[in-house]
C-alpha distance (Angstrom), angle and dihedral (degrees) to the residues before:
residue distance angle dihedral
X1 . . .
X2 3.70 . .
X3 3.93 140.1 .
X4 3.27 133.3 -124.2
X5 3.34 126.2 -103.7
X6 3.68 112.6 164.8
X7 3.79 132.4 25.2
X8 4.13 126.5 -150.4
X9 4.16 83.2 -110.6
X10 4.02 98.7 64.9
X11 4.09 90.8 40.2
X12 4.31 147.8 -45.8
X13 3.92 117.0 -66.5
X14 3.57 109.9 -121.3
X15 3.59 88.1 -135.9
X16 3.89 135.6 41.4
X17 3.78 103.5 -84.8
X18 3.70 126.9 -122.9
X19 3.35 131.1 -92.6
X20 3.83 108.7 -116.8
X21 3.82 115.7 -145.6
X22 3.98 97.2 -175.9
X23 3.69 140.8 -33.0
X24 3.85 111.3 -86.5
X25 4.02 121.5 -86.5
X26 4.16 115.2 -138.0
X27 3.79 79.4 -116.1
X28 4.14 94.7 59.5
X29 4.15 89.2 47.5
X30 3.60 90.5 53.5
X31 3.87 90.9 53.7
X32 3.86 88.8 40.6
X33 4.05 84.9 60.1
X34 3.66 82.1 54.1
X35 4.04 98.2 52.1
X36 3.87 82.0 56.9
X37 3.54 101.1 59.3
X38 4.19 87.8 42.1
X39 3.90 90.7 42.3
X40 4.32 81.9 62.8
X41 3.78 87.8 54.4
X42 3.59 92.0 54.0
X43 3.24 102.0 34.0
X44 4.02 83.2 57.0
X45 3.63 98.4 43.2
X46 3.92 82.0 51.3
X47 3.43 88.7 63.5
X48 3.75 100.9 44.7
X49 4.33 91.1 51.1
X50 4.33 80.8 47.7
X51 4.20 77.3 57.9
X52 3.66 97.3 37.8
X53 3.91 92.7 57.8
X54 3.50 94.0 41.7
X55 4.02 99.5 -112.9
X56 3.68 115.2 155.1
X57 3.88 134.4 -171.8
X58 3.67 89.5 38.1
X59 4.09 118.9 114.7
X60 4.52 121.2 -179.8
X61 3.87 105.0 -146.8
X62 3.33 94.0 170.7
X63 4.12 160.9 42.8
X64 3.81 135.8 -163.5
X65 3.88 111.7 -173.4
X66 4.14 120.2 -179.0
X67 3.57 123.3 -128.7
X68 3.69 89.4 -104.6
X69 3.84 90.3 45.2
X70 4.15 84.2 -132.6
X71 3.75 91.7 117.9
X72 4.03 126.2 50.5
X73 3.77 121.6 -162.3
X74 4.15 115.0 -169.8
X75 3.47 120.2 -177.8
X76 4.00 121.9 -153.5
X77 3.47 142.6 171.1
X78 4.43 131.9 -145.3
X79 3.47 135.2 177.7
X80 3.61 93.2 -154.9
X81 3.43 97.2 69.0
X82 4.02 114.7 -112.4
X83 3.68 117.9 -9.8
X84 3.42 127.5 -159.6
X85 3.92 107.4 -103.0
X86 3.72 101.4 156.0
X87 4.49 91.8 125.9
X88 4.02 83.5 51.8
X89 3.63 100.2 53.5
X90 4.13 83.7 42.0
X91 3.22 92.6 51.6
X92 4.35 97.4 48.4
X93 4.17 76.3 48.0
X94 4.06 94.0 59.3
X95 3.87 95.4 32.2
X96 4.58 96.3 48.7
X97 3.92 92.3 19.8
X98 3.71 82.0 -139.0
X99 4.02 123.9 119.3
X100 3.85 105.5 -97.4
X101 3.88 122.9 -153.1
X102 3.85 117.9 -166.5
X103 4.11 110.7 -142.9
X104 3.92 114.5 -157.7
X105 3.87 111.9 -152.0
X106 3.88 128.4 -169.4
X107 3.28 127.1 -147.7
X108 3.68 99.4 -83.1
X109 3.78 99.8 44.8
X110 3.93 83.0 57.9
X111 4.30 96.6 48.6
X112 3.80 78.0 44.9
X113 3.39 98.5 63.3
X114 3.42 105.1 32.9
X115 3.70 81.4 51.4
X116 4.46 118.2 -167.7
X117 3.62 133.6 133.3
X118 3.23 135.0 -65.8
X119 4.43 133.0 -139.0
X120 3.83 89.3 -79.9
X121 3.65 88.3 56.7
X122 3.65 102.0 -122.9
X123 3.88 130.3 113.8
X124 3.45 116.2 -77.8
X125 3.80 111.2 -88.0
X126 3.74 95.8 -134.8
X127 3.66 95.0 44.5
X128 4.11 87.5 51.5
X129 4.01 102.8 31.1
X130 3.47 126.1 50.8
X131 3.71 88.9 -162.6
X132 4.11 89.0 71.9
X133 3.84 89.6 74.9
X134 3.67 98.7 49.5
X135 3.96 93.8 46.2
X136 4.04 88.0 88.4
X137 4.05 130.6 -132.7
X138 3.66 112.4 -16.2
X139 4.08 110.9 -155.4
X140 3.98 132.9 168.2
X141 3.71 94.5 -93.6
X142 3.53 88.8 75.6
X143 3.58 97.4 55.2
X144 3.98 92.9 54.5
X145 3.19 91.2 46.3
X146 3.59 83.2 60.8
X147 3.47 96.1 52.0
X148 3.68 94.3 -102.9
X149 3.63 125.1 134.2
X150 4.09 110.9 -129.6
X151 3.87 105.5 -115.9
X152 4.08 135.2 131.2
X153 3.94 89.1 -81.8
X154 4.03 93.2 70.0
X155 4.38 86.1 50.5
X156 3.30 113.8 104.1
X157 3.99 125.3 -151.6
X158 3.47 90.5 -81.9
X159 3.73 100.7 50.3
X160 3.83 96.4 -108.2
X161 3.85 118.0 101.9
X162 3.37 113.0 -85.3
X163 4.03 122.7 -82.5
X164 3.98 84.8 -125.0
X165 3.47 89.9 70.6
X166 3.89 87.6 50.0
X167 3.78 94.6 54.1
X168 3.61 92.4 48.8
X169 3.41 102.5 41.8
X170 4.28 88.4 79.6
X171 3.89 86.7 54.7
X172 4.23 95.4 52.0
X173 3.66 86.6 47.4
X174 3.89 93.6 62.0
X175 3.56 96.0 39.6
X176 4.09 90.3 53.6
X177 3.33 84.1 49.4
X178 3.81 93.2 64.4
X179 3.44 102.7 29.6
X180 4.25 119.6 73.6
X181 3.88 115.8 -101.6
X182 4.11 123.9 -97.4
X183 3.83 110.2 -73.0
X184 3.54 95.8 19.8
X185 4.10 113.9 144.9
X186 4.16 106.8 -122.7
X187 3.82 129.1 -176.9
X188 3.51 129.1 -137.9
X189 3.97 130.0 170.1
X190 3.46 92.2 -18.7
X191 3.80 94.7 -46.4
X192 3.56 132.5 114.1
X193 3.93 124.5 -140.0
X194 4.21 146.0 160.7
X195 3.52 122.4 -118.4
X196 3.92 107.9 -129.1
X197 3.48 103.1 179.4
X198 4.15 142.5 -25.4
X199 3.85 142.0 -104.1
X200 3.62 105.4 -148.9
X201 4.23 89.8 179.2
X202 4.05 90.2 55.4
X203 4.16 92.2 32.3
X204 3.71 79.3 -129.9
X205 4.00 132.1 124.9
X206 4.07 128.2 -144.0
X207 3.83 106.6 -115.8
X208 3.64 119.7 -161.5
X209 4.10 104.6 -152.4
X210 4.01 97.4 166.8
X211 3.82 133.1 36.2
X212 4.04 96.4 -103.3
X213 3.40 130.1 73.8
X214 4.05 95.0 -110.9
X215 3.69 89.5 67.4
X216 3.80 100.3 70.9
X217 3.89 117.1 107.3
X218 3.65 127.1 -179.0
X219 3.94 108.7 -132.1
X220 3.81 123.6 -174.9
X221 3.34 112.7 -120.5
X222 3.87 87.3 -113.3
X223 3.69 94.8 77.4
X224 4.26 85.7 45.3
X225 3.71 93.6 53.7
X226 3.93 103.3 78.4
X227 3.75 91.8 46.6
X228 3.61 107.5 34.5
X229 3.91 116.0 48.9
X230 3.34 123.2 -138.1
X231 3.98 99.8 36.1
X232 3.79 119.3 107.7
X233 3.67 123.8 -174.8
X234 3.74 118.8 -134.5
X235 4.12 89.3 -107.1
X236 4.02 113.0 23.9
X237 3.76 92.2 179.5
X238 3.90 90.9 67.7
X239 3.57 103.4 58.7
X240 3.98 105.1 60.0
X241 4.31 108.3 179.6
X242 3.61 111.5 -86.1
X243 4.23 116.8 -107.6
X244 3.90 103.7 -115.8
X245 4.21 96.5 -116.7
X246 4.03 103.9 -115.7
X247 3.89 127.6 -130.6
X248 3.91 125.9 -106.5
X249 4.20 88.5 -105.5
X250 4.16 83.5 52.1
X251 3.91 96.6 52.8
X252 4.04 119.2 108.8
X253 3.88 112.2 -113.4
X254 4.18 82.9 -107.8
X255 3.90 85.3 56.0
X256 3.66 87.3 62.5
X257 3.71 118.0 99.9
X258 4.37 109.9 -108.2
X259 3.78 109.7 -119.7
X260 3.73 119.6 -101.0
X261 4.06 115.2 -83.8
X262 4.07 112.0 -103.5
């Protein structure tokens, strides 16, 4: 049994959808209620063969059961990887004379479905868009490559670094990519600066042109571009050279202002 939670109008499943036989009776919910209680028991007994045999770092969490109770679903979770857990799924077989299938989840497929919020106060990502799961690993390297020092604010929920810093992480590779490197010596009207760091959002870097702190500017890259080769802004066509503004003595005779009315 299931319910549904999404339809193909609101967005795509991120996995092939079921096929649905017919909408539940009364009667089939109060045997679901049921399939609870006995997915417990073997979710337990699960647990106790994982003991028997002597397999550690392995934890059941959870039970499917079909209405017919011919097919067993139970989910669990590792750290070291994939054990071996052939005598507990032979066991569940003997005990439920049902065919058992062992699910392994990761850490994300488990914050997905318990589903929540997270420290930036927004619904989980993987719990709200199937495109979190397919995004691959997410490690620390990418937030420092991001500029981001790795603390407890860049974990998500589920301990990993948050799928954010996944999505992004395509986004600050094309805009380093553009911009010059960290310490590099840049000109600009005549004067000469070092890039100390970047501004992805503004597709601008933080120049320092003096020796205090006072004298850093952040320039977009547009205003680099003409005198540094090699750096392209994300849209050339919007940043035209500026005119140089001309003196009084350089002004056309039209430029001058008409003499007040008598």
């Amino acid at each position: 049994m299931g319910r549904v939670a999404l339809t193909p109008r609101r967005r795509e499943p991120y996995m092939p959808p079921y096929d649905i036989l017919r909408v539940a009776t009364p009667e089939d919910e109060g045997e679901d209620d049921e399939h609870r209680e006995l997915g417990r028991e073997i979710r337990n007994e699960a647990q106790k063969l994982a003991r028997d045999h002597r397999i550690e770092d392995v934890e059941f969490f959870g039970c499917d059961i079909s209405l017919d109770r011919s097919f067993v679903e139970v989910k669990y979770g590792s750290e070291n990887g994939w054990p071996n857990l052939d005598p507990v799924r032979d066991g569940l077989r003997r005990l439920y004379d049902a065919r058992v299938v062992l699910r392994r989840f990761s850490f994300i497929d488990r914050a997905s479905d318990s589903g929540g919020c997270d420290t930036c106060g927004v619904p989980l990502c993987c719990a709200t868009w199937s495109g979190a799961r397919s995004m691959g690993p997410v490690n620390v390297r990418l937030a420092k490559q991001q500029g981001v020092t790795p603390n407890e604010k860049i974990l998500g929920c589920c301990g990993e670094v948050k799928c954010c810093m996944r999505y992004e992480h395509d986004v600050y590779k094309e805009f380093k990519e553009r911009a010059p490197f960290r310490n590099t010596t840049v000109k600009l009207e005549g004067k000469e600066g070092q890039v100390v760091d970047y501004s992805m959002v503004e597709d601008s870097v933080m120049v320092q042109f003096g020796q205090k702190r006072s004298d850093r500017q952040l320039v977009p890259l547009g205003r680099l571009a003409p005198e540094n080769p090699g750096i392209e802004p994300a849209y050339p066509e919007d940043w035209a050279p500026e005119e140089p503004s001309r003196t009084a003595h350089e002004r056309e005779p039209s430029d001058s202002p008409e003499p007040p009315a008598s």
